[in-house]
N, C-alpha and C positions, 0 to 999 in steps of 0.2 A: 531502494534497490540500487545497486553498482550501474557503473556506465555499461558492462558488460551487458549484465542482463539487460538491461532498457534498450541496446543497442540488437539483443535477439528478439526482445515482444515486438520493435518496431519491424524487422524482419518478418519475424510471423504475421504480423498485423495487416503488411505490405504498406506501412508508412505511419505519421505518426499519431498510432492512436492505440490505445490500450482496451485489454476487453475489461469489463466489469470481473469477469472471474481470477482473470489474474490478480485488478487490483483487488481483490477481497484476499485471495489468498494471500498477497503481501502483507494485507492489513492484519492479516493474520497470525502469520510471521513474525511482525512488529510486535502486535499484541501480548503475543507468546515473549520474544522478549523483555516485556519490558516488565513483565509480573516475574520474569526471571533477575532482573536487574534491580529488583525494588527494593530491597536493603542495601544499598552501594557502602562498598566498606572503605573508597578511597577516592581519592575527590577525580582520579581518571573513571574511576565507574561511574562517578556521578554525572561527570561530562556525557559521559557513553549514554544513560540512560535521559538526560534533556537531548540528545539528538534523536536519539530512539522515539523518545514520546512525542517530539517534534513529526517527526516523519510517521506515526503511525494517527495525529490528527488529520495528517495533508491529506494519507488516504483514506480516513473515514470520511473525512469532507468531499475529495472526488469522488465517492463510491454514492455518497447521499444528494449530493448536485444531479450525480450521471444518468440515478434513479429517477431523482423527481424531473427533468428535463426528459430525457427520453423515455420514458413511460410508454407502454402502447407504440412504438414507432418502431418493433420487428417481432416478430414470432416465434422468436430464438428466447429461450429462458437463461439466462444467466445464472442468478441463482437460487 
């Protein structure tokens, strides 16, 4: 995500910490691009697409840590 955005979840959040549904919907975001990106026709898409897939493992890894760590510890459903 941009400095922007991270700068309004930590707002909403009231400091800094991110909900599981945002980061899923990022991951999501990611996701979507990067099956959009996956024939790069020139070696700036190609870049595009290893930052992309970079950043949509970081969030599958904090979505799958966030899970197995706090499991059971609110009553709030995520996702």
């Amino acid at each position: 995500m941009t400095n922007e955005e991270a700068i309004d979840e930590v707002n909403k959040q009231w400091g800094e910490y991110i909900s599981i549904t945002h980061l899923k919907e990022t991951y999501d975001r990611l996701f979507h691009m990067c099956n959009e990106l996956e024939q790069p026709s020139d070696e700036e898409e190609a870049e595009e697409l290893d930052k992309t897939r970079t950043m949509c493992i970081k969030a599958f890894l904090l979505i799958l840590v966030g899970l197995t760590i706090f499991t059971n510890k609110t009553a709030k459903t995520f996702i």
